[in-house]
Each structure stands twice: as structure tokens, then as C-alpha cells.
C-alpha positions as CSV (number, residue, x, y, z in Angstrom):
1,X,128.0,-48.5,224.5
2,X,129.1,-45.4,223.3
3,X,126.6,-42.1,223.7
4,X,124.9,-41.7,220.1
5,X,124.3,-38.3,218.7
6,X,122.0,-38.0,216.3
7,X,123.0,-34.6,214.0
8,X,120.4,-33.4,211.9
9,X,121.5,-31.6,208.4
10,X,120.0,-29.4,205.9
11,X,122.3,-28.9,204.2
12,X,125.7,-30.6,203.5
13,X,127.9,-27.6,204.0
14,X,127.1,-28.0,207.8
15,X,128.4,-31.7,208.1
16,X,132.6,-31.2,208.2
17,X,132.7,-28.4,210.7
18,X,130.3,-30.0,213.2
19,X,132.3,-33.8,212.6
20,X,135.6,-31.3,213.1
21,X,134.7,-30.3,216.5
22,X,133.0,-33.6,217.8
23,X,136.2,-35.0,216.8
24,X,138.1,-32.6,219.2
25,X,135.6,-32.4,221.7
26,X,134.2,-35.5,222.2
27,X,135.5,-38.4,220.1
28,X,134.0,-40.9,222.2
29,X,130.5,-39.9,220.7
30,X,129.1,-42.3,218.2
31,X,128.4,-39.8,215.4
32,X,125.0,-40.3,213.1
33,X,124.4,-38.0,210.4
34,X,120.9,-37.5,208.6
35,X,120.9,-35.0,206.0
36,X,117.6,-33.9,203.9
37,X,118.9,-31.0,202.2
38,X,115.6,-30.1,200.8
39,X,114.5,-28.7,203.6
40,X,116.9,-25.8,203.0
41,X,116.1,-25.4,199.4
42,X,112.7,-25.2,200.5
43,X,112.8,-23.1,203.5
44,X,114.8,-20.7,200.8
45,X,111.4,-20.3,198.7
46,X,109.2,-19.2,201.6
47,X,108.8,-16.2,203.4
48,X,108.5,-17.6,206.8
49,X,108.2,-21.1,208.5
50,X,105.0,-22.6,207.6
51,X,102.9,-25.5,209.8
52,X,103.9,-27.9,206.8
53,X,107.4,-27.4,207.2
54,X,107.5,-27.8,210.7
55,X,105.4,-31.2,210.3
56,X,108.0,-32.2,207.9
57,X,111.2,-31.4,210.2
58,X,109.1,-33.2,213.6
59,X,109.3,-36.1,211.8
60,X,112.8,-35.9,210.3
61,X,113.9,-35.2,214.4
62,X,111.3,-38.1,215.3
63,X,113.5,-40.0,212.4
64,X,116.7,-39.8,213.9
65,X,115.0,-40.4,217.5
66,X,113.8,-43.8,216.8
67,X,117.4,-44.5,215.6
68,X,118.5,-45.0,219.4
69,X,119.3,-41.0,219.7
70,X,120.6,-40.2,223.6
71,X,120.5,-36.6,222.2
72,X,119.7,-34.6,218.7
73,X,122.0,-31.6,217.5
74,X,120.6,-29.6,214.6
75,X,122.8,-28.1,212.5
76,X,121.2,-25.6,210.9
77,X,119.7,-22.1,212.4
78,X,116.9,-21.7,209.8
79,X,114.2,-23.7,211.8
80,X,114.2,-22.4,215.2
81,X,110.3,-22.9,215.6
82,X,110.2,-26.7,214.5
83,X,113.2,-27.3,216.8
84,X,110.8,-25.8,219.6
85,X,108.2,-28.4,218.8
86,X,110.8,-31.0,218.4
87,X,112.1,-30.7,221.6
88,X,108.7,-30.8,223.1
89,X,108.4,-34.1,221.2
90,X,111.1,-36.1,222.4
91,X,112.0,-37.4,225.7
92,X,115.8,-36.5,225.1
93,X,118.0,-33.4,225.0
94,X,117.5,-31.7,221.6
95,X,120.1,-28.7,220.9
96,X,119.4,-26.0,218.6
97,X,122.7,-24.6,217.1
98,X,123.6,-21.4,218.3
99,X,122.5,-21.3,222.3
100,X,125.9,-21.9,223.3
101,X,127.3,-19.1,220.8
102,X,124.7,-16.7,222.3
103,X,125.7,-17.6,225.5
104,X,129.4,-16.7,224.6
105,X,128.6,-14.1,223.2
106,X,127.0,-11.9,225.7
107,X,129.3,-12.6,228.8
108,X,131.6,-10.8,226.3
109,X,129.7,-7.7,226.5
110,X,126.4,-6.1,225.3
111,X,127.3,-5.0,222.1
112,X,127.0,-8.5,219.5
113,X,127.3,-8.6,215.6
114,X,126.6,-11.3,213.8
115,X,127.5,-12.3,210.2
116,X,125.0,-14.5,208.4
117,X,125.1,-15.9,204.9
118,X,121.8,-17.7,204.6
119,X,119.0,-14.8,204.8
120,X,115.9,-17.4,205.7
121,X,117.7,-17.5,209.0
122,X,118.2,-14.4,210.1
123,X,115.1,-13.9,211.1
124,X,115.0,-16.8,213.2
125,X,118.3,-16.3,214.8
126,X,117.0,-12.6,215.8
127,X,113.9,-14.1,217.8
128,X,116.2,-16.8,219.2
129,X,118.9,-14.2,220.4
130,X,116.2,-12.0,222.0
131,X,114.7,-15.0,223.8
132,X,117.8,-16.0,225.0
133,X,118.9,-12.3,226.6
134,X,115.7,-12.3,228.1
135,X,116.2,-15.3,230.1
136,X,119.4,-14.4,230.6
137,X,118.8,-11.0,232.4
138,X,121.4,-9.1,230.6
139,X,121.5,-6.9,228.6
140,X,122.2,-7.2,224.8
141,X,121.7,-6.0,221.3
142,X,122.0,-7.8,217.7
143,X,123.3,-6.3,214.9
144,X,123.5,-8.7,211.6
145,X,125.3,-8.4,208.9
146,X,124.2,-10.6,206.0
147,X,127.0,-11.7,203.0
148,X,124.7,-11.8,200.0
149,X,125.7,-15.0,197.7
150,X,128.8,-16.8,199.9
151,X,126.7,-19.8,200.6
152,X,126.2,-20.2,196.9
153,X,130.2,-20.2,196.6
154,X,130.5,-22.9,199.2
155,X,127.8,-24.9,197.5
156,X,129.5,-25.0,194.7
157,X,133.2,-26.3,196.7
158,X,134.4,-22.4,196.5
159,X,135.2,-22.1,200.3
160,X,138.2,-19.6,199.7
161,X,136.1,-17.3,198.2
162,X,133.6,-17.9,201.0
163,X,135.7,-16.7,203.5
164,X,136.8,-14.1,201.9
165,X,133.7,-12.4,200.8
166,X,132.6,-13.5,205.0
167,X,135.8,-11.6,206.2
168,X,135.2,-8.4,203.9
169,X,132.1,-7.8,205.7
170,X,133.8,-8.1,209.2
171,X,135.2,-4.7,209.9
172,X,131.4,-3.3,209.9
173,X,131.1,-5.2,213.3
174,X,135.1,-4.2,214.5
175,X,133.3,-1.9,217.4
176,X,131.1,-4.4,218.8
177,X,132.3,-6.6,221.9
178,X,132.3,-10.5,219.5
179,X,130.8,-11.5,216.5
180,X,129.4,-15.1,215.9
181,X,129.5,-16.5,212.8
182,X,125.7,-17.5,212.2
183,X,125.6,-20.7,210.6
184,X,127.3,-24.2,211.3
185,X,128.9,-23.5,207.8
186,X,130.1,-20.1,208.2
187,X,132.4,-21.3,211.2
188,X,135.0,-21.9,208.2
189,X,135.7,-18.3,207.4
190,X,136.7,-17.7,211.4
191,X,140.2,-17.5,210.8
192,X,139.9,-15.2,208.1
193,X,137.7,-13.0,210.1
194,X,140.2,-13.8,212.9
195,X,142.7,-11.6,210.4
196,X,140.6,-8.4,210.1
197,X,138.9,-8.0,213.7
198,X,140.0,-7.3,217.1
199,X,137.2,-8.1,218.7
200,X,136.0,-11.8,220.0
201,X,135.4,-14.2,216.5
202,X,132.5,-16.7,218.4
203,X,131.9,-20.0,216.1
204,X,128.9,-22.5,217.0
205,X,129.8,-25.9,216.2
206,X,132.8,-26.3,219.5
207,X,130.6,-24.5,221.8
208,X,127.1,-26.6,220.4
209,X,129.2,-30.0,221.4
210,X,130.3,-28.8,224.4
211,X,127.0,-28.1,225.0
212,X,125.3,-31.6,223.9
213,X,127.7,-33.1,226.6
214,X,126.2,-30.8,229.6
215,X,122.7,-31.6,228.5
216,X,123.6,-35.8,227.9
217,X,125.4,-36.2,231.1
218,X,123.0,-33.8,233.0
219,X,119.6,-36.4,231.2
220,X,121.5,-39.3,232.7
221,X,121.4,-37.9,235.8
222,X,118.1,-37.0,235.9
């Protein structure tokens, strides 16, 4: 039987770049999506990440576990603490999106930017990043820049303009050592950023399914 992922959406922009790079990385994966884009609408409306919400993604996760999940991928960045309680939860790996970007990231150098179109998740991203230089032991600094309104384009099927308005911010973050594109949807504009930087362009989805594979293989080992 192939390994099933389990990828949790909210919100449908996420789905094609993450099905892109298991489809590169790893097509042997048997691929489940669940998508309750509510969750980002909501998270939008609130100020930070209440109990309620965090109930309400648990069991979305818990969901997709019962499914038959050897692992769970979340696409989206704007829920860092309910991932935390998810993967306390569960008995298998659970990824959140961007550890593998971070990890990138700083064995380029000390000195990341980030470009983030959905503002609910900077925040979260922040923490995340922090946590993760901490553990790391190196040294490493955040610098976000946040494209007002280019998520609302690529809502709307307007992905040209997307990643153009993404790539207009770029050169703000020329003098660091890599920028990440923050979201599972922003990995779109990378070859438009690719065009204005010299610097290291770092995307999540390839690196997050690279990733899921370590964790699965290392579980059945286990």
C-alpha cells in the first residue's frame, strides 16, 4: 500500500503548489487533500489564535488522522499553535509548513527576509522562526516584508499580478543572505522574484515534502 499523506488546507490557493512538488518529489505518495477554507477567513477576523480556533483545527487534523494518515502536512503558516497541539495529539509525524524553509534558510547565512502576503501569519511565522534558531544554535535574524492585497489577487485567479506585486517588494530584502516566500501560495511568485534578486529565493512546498519523507521513513523505523 502506498504511504498516505494527509494535507491539510485552508485555503485553496495552497493546494497546486504542494500537489506540484509531491508530484516531483515523491509521486509514489498517495495524496489526500482536506480543505476548510473557513478557517482562514476566520483566522483573518481575529487578532490572534483563540482556544476555539485551535479546538476547531485539532479536530480537522484528528479528521484527516482517522482517514488512515501515515503523516499530516499543513499547508498553511497561520496556525502554528494548533499545529503544536496537533502534533501532540497524534501518534504520527505532523509537519508544519515552513521548518524545512527555515532550515534552508539559515545554513545560508544569518541575515533572512521573508516576504509574506497573508498578515494573520506573520506573527506566527516570527515565533516559529525564533523557536527554530534557538534550537538550532545559530545565529539568525527575521526581517518580513508583507505585500498588502496579493492574496486577494490570487483569490480571485489573478496570479500574474500576484507575482508581480510579490517580486516588487523583493529588492527591499536584495542585502540579506535568502528570502523565503512565507506561504505555501506565495511559492508561485519565485521565479519572478528569482528575476530581481541575487540572493538565495527559498520556497516551502519542495523542501516541506522532502521533509514529510525523513519524518515517515524515520516513524517506520521507530
Amino acid at each position: 500500500m502506498p504511504c498516505r499523506i494527509v494535507l491539510l488546507h485552508a485555503t485553496p490557493v495552497a493546494m497546486q503548489p504542494i500537489q506540484s512538488a509531491f508530484a516531483e518529489r515523491w509521486p509514489e505518495a498517495e495524496i489526500v487533500n482536506l480543505l476548510d477554507d473557513g478557517l482562514s477567513i476566520d483566522r483573518a477576523r481575529e487578532t490572534e489564535l483563540t482556544e476555539a480556533m485551535i479546538e476547531r483545527f485539532v479536530a480537522f487534523g484528528t479528521y484527516g488522522y482517522r482517514m488512515g494518515a501515515d503523516g499530516i502536512l499543513v499547508t498553511c503558516s497561520a496556525f502554528g499553535p494548533a499545529i503544536d497541539r496537533l502534533i501532540e495529539a497524534l501518534p504520527v509525524p505532523v509537519l508544519k509548513p515552513n521548518e524545512a524553509m527555515f532550515q534552508a534558510a539559515i545554513t545560508r547565512g544569518g541575515r533572512v527576509g521573508m516576504l509574506a502576503t497573508f498578515q494573520p501569519a506573520v506573527a506566527t511565522m516570527t515565533e516559529e522562526f525564533d523557536e527554530f534558531v534557538a534550537r538550532s544554535g545559530r545565529p539568525a535574524s527575521l526581517t518580513t516584508v508583507l505585500v498588502a492585497d496579493a492574496i486577494d489577487l490570487l483569490k480571485k485567479g489573478d496570479a500574474d499580478t500576484h507575482n508581480r506585486l510579490v517580486a516588487a517588494r523583493a529588492p527591499e530584502l536584495a542585502n540579506h543572505d535568502a528570502i523565503m516566500l512565507a506561504h505555501f501560495s506565495t511559492s508561485r511568485a519565485a521565479e519572478a522574484v528569482r528575476n530581481v534578486v541575487n540572493v538565495p529565493v527559498l520556497t516551502a512546498p519542495h523542501a516541506a515534502v522532502d521533509r514529510m519523507r525523513e519524518m515517515i521513513d524515520a516513524h517506520a523505523g521507530a
